[in-house]
N, C-alpha and C positions, 0 to 999 in steps of 0.2 A: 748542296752542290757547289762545288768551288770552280771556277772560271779559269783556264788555262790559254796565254798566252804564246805566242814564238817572242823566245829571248834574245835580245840584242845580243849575242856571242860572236865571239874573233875566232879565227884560224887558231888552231892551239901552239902553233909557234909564233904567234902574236903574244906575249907576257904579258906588257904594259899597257895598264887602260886608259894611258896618255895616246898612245895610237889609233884610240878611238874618237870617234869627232862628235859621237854623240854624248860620250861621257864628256870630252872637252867643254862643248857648251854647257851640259847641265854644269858643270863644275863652276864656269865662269860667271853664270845666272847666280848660284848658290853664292860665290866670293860674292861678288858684286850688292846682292841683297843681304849678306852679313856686314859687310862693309856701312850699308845705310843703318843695319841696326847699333852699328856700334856708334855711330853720329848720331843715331837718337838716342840713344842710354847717355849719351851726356849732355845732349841737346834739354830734355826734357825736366830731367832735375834741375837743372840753373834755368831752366826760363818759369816754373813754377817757383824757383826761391826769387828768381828778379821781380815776380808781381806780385810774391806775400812777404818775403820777408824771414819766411817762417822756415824754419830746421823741420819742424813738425809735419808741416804742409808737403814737404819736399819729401819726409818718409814716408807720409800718407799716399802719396801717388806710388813712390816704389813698392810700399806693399801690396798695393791694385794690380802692379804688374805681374806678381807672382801668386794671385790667388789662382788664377783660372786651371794653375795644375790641379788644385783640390780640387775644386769645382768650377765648369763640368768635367775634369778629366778625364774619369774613367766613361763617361757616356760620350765624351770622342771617339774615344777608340771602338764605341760598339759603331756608331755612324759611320765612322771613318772604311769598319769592316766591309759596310751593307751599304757603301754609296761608291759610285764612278770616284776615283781618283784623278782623275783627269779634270774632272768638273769641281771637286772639293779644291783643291792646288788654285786652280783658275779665280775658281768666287773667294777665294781667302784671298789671295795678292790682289785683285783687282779692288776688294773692299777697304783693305786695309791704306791701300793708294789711295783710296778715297776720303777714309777716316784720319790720315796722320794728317792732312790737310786741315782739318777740322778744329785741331787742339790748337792753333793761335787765335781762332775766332773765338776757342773758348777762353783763351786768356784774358784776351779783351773783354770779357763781360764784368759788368762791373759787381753782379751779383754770384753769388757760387762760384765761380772760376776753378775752385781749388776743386770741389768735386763733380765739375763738370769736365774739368784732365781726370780727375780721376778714372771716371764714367770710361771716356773714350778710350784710355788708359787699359783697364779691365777686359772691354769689347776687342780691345785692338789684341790683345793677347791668347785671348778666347778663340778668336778666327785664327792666330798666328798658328796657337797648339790644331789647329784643323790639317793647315795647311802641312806641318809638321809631323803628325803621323801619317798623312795620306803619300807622303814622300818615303818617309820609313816603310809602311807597306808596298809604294811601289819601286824598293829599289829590288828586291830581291825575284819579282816578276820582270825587270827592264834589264838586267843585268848578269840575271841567274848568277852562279856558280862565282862569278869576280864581286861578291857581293860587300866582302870581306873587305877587299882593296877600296872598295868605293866608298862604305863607310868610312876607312880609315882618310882615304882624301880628304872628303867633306867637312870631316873631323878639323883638319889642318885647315881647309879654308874658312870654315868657320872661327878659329883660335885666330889665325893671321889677321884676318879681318878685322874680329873682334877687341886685336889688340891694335889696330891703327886706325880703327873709325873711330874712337873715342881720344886719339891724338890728333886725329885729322880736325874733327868738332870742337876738338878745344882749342885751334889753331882757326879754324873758320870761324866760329861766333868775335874771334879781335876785328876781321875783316868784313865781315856781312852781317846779317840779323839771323834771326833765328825762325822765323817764316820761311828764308831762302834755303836754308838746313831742312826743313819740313817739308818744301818741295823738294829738292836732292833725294829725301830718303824712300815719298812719294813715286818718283822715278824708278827707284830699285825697284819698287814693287811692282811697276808697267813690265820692265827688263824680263825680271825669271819668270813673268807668264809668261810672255811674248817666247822665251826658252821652252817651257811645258808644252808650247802647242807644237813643237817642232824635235820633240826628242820620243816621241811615241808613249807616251804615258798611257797606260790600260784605261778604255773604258768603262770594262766593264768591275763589279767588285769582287772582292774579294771568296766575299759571303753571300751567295744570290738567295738567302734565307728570306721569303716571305711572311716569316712567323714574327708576331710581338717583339719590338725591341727586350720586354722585359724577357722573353723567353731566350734569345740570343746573348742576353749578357749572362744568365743563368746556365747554358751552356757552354760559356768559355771559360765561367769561375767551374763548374764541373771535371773540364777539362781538364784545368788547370791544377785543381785537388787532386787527381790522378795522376799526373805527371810523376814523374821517378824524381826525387828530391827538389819538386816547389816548394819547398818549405827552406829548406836550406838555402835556393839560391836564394830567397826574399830575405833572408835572414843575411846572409853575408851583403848584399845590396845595401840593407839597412844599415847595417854597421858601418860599411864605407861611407856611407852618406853621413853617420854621425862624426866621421875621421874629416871628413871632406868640410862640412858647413862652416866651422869657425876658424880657417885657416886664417883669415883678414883679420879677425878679432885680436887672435891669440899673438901673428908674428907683429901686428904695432903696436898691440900694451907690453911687450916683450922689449922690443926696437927702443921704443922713446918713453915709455915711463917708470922700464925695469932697468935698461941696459943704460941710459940716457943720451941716447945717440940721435945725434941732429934729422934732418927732413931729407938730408942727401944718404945715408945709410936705410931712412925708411923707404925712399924712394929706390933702392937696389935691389930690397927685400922683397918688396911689390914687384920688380921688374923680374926678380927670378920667378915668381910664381908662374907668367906670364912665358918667359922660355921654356920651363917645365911642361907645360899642356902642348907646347909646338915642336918640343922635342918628342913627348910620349905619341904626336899624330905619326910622327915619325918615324920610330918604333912600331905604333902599329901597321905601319904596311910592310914592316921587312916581317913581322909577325903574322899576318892573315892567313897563311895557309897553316898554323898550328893549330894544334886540338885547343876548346877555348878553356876548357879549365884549367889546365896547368899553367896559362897565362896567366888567369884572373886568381889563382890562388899565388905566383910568384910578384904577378905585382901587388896584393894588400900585405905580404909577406915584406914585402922593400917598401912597402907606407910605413908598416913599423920601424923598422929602422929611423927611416925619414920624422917621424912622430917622435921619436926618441932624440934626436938631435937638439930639439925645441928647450931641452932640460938644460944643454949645454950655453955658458953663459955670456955669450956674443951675437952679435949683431950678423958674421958671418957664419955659423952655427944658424940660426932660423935661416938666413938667406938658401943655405943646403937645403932647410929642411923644407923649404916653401917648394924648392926645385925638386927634389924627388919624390914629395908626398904628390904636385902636381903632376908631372908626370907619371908618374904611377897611376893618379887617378885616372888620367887619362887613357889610360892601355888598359886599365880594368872595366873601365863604361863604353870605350870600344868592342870590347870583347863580351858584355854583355850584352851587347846590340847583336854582332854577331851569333851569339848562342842563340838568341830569340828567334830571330831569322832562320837560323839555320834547322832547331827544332819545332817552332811553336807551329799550326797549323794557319793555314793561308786566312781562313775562316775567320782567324780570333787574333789575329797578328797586331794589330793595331788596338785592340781590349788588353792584351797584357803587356806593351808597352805604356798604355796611359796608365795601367795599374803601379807600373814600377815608379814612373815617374810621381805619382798621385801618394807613394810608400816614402820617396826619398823627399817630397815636399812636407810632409809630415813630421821626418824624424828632425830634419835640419833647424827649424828653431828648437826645437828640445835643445838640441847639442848645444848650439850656439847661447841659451839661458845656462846648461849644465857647464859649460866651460868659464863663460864668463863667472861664476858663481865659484869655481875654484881656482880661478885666476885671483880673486881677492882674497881667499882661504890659502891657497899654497905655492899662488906663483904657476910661473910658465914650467919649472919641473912637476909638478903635480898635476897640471893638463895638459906635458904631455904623458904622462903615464897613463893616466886616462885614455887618450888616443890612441899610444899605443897598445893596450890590451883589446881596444874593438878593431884595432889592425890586425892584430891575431886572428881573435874573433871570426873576420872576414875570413880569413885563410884556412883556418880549420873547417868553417863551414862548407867551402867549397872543398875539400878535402877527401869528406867525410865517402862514402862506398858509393859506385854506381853514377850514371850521366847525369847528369844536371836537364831537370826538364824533357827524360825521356819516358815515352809511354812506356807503361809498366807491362805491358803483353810483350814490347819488344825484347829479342835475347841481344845483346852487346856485348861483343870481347870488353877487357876492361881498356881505357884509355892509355896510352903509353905517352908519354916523353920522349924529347929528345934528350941524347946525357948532359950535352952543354946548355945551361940555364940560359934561353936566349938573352931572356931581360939583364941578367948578370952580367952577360958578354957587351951589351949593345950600351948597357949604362957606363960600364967602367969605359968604352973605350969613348963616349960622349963627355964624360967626367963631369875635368878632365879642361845641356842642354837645353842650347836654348831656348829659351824663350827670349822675348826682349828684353 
């Protein structure tokens, strides 16, 4: 039995979900709380290296940050199915306000330090991804039909954020400590509850299934096997995700130990990756109301290209390529978000997002060993050819006959196009989640 709501909807000559005061604040909740995480993603590695010393010690803690997509990932999303939204959202931000507070007590210990950050580190990420699908399921219940629009926002305040909270942090740890950063970030997390309880978030779930968790996750992987081409969109996902993971690797052994270009051209190259992703947020909302496969097959279609740039041998060459591999990524994992939404059943919404997400945690160090390994064999032309053939890849898979992720009982015209390539038109005239 799935739970239905009344959707927060506008007058249909209302467009813009800026005109909405309920999307407003969520929006400003979400900036706000991306904002503190991007002061803690720089916060947290330099105050682990200020008390060991250690390169090691300061990897150790970022790899804690990103295990929690493997695991628990996928048993989030069955939870996240079969519990209030309202109440997961609530207990994930109030907890984690509680645990960022935590990591400078654990700095101070004189014994374990490093994996008692770690610890809280892991925990704090665990709760984060709770919080994190219970929002993904409940945008498409709070929002109905502009669902599309509001990912793509979110999209943007999340990128914006995440590209000034880590300049704001590294500009506030000259002025203050890093305790006073730990409370700031603390605070985000008071803020977009304090948002949740006032923007109608569903109580009830998704999945009012009383049966075994095991039987409800058993049931969305069924689902999902029967789906009209799950195989292919997992496949094209994975690809991108292997095009996507060593962008950082590959543009600065390119930059300063192929091309040998000083800290201020690495420093460009880096900065274009970052316009890329808040240009692509950009793009996806003039994009939202397009059919989502022709999107997601035109942008890994324009990663190749972008991937292909990488071979050419300048420092302004990768700086392109960093801008429209990321941007591209970014209109493709939007538009993935949206297809899920758009087809997958209320039920299991939040089970095959942490599956994507739990597929693309996977393949990304592969890549990033598989790259690095032919950056010493061939150089930055030989990974990006590499890149580019799983740019391809991506694009043929979504390609291939029939909707992506639709039930196989249902009859569907096929999808059409518009004749003018949005993404072609929107890039030449311009000239992608997280966790913490």
């Amino acid at each position: 039995m799935v739970h239905t709501e009344k959707k927060n909807t506008e007058p249909s000559d209302v467009k813009s979900i800026w005109r909405d005061s309920t999307f407003r604040r969520h929006f400003a909740g979400m900036w706000v709380n991306s904002f503190g995480n991007g002061v803690f993603n720089i916060v947290l590695p330099l105050l682990v290296f200020d008390r060991t010393h250690s390169f090691a010690a300061m990897g150790g803690v970022a790899l804690a940050t990103q295990l929690p997509k493997a695991f628990p990932g996928p048993l989030v999303g069955v939870l996240a199915d079969r519990r209030s939204p309202r109440a997961m959202m609530l207990w994930a931000y109030l907890l984690q306000a509680v645990l960022v507070l935590t990591i400078p007590l654990a700095a101070g210990a004189s014994v374990a330090a490093v994996w008692l950050i770690g610890l809280i580190a892991y925990a704090m990420n665990t709760i984060d991804l709770f919080a994190r699908t219970a929002t993904f399921v409940t945008i498409p219940r709070v929002y109905g039909d502009r669902r599309s629009k509001v990912n793509a926002a979110f999209a943007s305040a999340w990128t914006s954020a995440s590209v000034l909270g880590p300049a704001a942090g590294g500009f506030l740890l000259q002025v203050t400590s890093a305790d006073v950063l730990m409370l700031l970030d603390s605070l985000t997390f008071l803020a977009i509850a304090a948002v949740v309880l006032t923007i109608g978030v569903p109580n009830t779930p998704g999945n009012a299934s009383t049966a075994p968790i095991r039987k409800s996750l058993l049931e969305g992987l069924t689902w999902f096997r029967r789906a009209e081409g799950a195989g292919r969109f997992m496949g094209s996902i994975a690809a991108v995700a292997v095009v996507y993971a060593p962008l950082g690797t590959l543009a600065v052994f390119a930059v300063r130990d192929v091309y040998g270009d000083g800290p201020t051209e690495a420093g460009i190259v880096t900065s274009a990756a970052g316009a890329g992703l808040f240009l692509g947020t950009l793009i996806c909302q003039r994009l939202a109301d397009r059919p989502k496969e022709p999107v997601m097959r035109r942008a890994a279609l324009w990663m190749a290209f972008g991937a292909a740039l990488f071979a050419l041998p300048s420092w302004i060459s990768a700086a392109a390529a960093m801008l429209v591999v990321n941007l591209c990524g970014m209109v493709y994992a939007v538009s993935r978000s949206n297809l899920i939404q758009e087809r997958v059943p209320m039920e299991h919404l939040g089970q095959t997002m942490t599956a994507v997400q739990s597929l693309e945690s996977a393949v990304q160090p592969v890549s990033v060993a598989v790259v690095s390994a032919m950056l010493a064999l061939a150089g930055p032309p030989g990974a990006a050819v590499f890149l580019t053939v799983f740019s391809v890849a991506a694009a043929l898979l979504v390609l291939g006959g029939g909707r992506l992720l639709a039930p196989r009982t249902e009859t569907v015209p096929p999808t059409t196009s518009r004749t003018p390539s949005a993404l072609n038109t929107t890039a030449s005239a311009a000239a992608h989640g997280g966790t913490r």
